[in-house]
VEXDREN-2710 file (C-alpha; in Angstrom, 1 decimal):
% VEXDREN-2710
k/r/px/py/pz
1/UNK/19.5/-6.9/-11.0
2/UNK/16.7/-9.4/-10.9
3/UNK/13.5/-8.1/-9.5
4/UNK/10.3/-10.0/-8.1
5/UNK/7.4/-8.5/-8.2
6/UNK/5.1/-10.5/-5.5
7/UNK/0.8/-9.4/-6.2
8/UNK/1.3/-9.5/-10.0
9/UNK/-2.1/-8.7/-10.3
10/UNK/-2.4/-6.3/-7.5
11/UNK/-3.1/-2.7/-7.7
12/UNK/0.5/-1.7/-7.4
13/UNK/1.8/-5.3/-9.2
14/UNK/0.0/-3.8/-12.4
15/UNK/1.0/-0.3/-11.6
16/UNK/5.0/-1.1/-11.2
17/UNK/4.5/-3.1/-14.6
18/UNK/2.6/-0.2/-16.3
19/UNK/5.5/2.3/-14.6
20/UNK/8.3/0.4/-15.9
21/UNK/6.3/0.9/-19.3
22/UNK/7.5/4.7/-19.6
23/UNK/11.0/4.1/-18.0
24/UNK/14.6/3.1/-19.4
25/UNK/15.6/0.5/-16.9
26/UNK/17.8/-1.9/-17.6
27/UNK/17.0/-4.3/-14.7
28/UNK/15.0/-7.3/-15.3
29/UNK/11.8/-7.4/-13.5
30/UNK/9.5/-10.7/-12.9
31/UNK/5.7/-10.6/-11.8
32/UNK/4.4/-13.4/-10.1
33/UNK/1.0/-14.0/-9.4
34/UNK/-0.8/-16.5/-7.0
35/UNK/-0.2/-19.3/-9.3
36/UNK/3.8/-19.0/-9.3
37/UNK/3.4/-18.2/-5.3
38/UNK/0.6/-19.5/-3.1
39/UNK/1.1/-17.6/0.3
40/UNK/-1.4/-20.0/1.3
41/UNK/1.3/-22.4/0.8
42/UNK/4.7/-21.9/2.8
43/UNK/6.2/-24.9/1.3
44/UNK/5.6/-23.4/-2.3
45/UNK/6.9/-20.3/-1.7
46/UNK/9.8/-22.3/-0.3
47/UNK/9.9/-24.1/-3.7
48/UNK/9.5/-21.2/-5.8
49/UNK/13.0/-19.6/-4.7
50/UNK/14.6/-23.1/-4.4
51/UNK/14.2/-22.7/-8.1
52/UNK/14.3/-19.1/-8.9
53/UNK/17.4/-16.5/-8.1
54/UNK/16.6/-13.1/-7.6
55/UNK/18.2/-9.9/-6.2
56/UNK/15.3/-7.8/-4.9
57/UNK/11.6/-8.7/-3.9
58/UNK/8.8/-6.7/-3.8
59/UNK/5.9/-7.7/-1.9
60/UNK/2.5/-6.1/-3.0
61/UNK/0.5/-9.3/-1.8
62/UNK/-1.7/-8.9/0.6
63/UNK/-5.2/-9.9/2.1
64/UNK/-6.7/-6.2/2.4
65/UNK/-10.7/-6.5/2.7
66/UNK/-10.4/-4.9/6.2
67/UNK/-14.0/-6.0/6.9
68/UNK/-13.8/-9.4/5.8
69/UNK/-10.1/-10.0/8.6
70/UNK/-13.0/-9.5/11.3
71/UNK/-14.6/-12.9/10.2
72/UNK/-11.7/-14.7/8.8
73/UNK/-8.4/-13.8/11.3
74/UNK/-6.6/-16.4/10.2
75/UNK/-7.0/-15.8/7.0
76/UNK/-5.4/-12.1/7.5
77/UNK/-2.8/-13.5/9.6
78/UNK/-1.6/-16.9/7.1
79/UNK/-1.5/-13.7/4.1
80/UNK/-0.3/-10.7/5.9
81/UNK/2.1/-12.4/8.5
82/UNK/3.1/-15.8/8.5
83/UNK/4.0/-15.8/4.8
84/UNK/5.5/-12.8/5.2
85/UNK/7.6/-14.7/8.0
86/UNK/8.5/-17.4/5.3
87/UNK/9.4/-14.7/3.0
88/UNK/12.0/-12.7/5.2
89/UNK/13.8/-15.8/6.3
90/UNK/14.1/-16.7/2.5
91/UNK/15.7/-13.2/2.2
92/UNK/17.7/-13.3/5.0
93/UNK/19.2/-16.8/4.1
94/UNK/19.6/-15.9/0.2
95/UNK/20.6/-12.8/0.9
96/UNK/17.7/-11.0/-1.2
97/UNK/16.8/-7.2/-1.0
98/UNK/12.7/-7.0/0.8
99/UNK/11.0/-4.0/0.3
100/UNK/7.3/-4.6/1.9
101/UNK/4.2/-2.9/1.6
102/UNK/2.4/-2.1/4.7
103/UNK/-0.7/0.1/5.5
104/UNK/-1.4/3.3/8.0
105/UNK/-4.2/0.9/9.5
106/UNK/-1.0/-0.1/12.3
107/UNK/-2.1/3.3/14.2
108/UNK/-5.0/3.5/16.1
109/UNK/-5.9/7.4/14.5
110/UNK/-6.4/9.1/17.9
111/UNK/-3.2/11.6/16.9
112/UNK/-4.0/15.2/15.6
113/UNK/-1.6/15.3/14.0
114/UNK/0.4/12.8/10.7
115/UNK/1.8/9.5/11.8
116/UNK/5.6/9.2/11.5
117/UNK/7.3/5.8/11.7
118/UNK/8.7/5.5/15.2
119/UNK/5.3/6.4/16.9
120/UNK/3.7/3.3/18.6
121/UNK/1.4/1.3/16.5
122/UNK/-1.9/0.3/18.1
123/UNK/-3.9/-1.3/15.0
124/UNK/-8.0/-1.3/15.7
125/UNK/-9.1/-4.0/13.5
126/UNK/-7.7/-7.5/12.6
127/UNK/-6.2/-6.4/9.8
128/UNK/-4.2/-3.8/10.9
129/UNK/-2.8/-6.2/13.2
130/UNK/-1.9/-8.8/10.5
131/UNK/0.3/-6.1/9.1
132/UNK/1.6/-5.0/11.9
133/UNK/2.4/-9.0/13.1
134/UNK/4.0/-8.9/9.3
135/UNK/6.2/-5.5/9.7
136/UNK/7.4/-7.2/12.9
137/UNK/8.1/-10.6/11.5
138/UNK/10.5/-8.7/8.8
139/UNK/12.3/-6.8/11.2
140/UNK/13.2/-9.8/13.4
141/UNK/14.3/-12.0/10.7
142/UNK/15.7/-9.2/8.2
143/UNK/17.3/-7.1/10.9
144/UNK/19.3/-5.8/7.5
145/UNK/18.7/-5.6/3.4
146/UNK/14.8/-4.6/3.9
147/UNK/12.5/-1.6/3.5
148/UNK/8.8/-1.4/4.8
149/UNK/6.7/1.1/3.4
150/UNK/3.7/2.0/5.4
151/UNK/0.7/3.3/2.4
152/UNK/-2.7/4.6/2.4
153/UNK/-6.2/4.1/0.4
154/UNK/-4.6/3.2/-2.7
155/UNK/-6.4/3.7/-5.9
156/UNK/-5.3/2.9/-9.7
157/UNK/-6.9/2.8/-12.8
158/UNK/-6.6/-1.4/-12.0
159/UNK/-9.1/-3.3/-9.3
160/UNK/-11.7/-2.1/-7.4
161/UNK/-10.7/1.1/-5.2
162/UNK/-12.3/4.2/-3.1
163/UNK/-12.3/6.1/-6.7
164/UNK/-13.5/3.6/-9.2
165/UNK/-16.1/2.9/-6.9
166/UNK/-17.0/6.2/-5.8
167/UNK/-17.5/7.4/-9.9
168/UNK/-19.4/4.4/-10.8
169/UNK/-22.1/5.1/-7.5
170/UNK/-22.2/8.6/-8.8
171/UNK/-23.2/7.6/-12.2
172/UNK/-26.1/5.3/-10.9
173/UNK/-27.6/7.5/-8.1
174/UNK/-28.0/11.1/-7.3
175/UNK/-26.8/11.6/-3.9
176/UNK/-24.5/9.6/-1.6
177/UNK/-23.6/9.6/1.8
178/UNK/-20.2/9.6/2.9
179/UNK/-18.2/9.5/5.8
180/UNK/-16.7/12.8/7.3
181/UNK/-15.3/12.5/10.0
182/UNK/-12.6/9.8/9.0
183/UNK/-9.1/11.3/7.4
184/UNK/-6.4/9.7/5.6
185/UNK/-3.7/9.9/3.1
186/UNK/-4.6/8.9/-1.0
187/UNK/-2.3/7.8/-2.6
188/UNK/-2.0/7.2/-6.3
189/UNK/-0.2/3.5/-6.9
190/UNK/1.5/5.0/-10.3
191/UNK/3.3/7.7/-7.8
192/UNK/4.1/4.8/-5.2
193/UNK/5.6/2.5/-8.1
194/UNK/7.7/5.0/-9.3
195/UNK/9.0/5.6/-5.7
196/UNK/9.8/1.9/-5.7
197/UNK/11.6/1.8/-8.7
198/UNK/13.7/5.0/-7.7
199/UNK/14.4/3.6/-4.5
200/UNK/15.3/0.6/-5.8
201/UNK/18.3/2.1/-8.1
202/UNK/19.2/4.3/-5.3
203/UNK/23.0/3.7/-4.0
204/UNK/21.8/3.6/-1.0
205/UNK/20.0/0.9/-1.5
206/UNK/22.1/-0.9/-3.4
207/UNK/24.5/-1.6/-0.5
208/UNK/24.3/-4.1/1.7
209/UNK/23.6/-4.7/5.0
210/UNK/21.8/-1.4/5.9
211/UNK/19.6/-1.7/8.4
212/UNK/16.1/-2.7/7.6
213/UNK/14.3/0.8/7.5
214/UNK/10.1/1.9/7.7
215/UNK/9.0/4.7/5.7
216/UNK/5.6/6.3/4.8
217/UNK/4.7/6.9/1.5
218/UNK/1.2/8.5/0.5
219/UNK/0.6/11.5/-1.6
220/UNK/1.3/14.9/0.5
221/UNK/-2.1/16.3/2.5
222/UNK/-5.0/14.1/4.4
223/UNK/-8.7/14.4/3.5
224/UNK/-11.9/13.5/4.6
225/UNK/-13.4/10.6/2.6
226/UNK/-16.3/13.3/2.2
227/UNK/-14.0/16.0/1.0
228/UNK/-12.4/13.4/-1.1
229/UNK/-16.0/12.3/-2.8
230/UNK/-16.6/15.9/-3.5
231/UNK/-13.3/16.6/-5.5
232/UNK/-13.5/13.5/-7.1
233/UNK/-17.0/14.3/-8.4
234/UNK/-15.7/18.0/-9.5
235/UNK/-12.7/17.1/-11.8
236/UNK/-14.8/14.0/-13.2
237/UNK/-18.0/16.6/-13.5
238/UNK/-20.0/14.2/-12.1
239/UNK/-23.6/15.7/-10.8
240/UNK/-24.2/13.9/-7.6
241/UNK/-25.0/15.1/-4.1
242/UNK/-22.7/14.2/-1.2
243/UNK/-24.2/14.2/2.6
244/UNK/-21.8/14.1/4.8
245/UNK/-22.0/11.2/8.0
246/UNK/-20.2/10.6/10.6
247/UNK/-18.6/7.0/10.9
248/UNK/-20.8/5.6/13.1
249/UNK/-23.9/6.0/11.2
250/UNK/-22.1/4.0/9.0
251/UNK/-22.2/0.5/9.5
252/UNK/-19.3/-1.5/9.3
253/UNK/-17.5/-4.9/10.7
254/UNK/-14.4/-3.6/11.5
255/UNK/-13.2/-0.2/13.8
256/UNK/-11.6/2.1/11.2
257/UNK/-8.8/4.5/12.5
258/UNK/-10.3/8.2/12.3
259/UNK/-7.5/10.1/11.4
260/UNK/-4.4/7.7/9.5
261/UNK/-2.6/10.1/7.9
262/UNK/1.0/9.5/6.9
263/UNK/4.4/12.0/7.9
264/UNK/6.3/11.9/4.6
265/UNK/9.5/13.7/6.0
266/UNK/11.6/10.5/6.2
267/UNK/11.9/9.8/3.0
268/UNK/11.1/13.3/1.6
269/UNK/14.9/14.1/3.6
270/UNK/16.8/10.2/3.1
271/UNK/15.9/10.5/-0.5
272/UNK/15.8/13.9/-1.0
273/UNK/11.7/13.4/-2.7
274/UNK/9.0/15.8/-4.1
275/UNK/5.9/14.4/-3.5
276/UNK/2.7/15.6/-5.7
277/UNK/-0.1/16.7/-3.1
278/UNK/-3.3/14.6/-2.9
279/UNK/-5.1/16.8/-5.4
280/UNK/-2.2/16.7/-8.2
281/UNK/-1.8/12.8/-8.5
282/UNK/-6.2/12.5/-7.9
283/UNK/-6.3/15.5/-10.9
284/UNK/-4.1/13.6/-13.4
285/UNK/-5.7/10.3/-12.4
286/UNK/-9.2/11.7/-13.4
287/UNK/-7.5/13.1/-16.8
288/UNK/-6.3/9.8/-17.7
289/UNK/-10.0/8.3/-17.1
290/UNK/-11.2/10.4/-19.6
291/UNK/-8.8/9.5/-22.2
END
């Protein structure tokens, strides 16, 4: 098969391509970045597969500065949903596998309890509901052949993330204040890539005309971001004191979801998964830091 990697130089772009790195797989996979597809641009990404055949796309592209879709809605929307619209027609019209990256910032976080995928979505800030516009625009135009996977806080050893960022403020100052009463789901992009790549040499998937199916994919648990400062800070023995805030001393353009945690039993049962716990995936992440 011929695979499309969408967000080259995303988080996960970078992880897939460092993934695919350790694994035998005999399928060839392209990475394109904004200058082979402009999602600014629906003609060109019109041109680009007027030009190019592929089996399978994976879209990692994405606006995500959450704060920033307050001030620049269009913006969110021309990224996260109407090239996204572009994107499933192509699919739908070529008859291309679409597996889509989507975030736990469609739910409004007023549940107690983990998100699963058929609960309603009721996004807070712009950017949830660019995604959410997105997921929808799949599912009407690639009733069949697609997969969206709902993800949460991403981090990698690639790009700016909640951990990178986190361990370079703890090496400049000597206490930090962090938000504790907001939860979610971490999830390590090398664990997400390699659920990707499994799903994508699944049998399952390699049928057609299944129906187009969500999923949630984050590493198993939910965390505060305080608790997740603190452990970060342990396994990367960094001496820095963490006060804990609540979210709205914290000042910020866009309403954040307080608790966006992600059910994993879907997949866990359709593909029969083990997922590594929040602490596992953050514990070998650190490890391979200090390298």
């Amino acid at each position: 098969m011929k695979i499309l990697v969408i967000g080259a130089n995303s988080q996960l772009g970078l992880s897939i391509k460092k993934v695919l790195n350790d694994l035998d797989i005999s399928d060839d996979y392209l990475f394109a970045g904004r200058d082979e597809i402009d999602f600014m641009n629906l003609d060109n990404i019109s041109r680009y597969f007027s030009e190019h055949e592929v089996d399978v796309i994976i879209n990692c592209s994405a606006f995500t500065n959450v704060d920033q879709a307050e001030q620049d809605e269009h913006l969110a929307n021309q990224l996260n949903h109407y090239a996204l619209k572009r994107l499933a027609y192509i699919s739908k019209r070529k008859q291309i596998k679409l597996i889509h990256i989507s975030t736990d910032y469609v739910f409004d976080g007023r549940e107690q309890r983990p998100y699963e995928e058929d609960d309603e979505t009721r996004p807070l800030n712009n950017y949830g509901k660019s995604k959410r516009a997105g997921e929808l625009a799949i599912l009407k135009a690639l009733p069949c052949n697609g997969i969206i996977i709902r993800t949460s806080s991403l981090y990698s050893e690639f790009g700016d993330n909640f951990v990178k960022k986190i361990l370079r403020l703890g090496s400049l100052e000597s206490e930090l204040n962090i938000v504790a009463d907001q939860y979610s789901s971490p999830t390590y992009c090398s664990d997400l890539a390699r659920i990707i790549i499994f799903i994508i040499n699944k049998d399952i998937f390699q049928k057609f005309n299944n129906q187009t199916q969500i999923y949630h994919y984050s590493n198993k648990g939910c965390v505060s971001w305080y608790d997740f400062t603190k452990k970060i800070f342990e396994l990367a023995e960094v001496n820095c004191i963490v006060n804990p805030i609540k979210s709205n001393e914290f000042n910020r353009a866009a309403t954040i979801p307080t608790n966006s945690s992600l059910s994993k039993d879907k997949i866990e049962k359709t593909l029969n998964l083990k997922i590594p716990k929040w602490e596992e995936s953050l514990t070998y992440f650190i490890q391979t830091l200090k390298l």
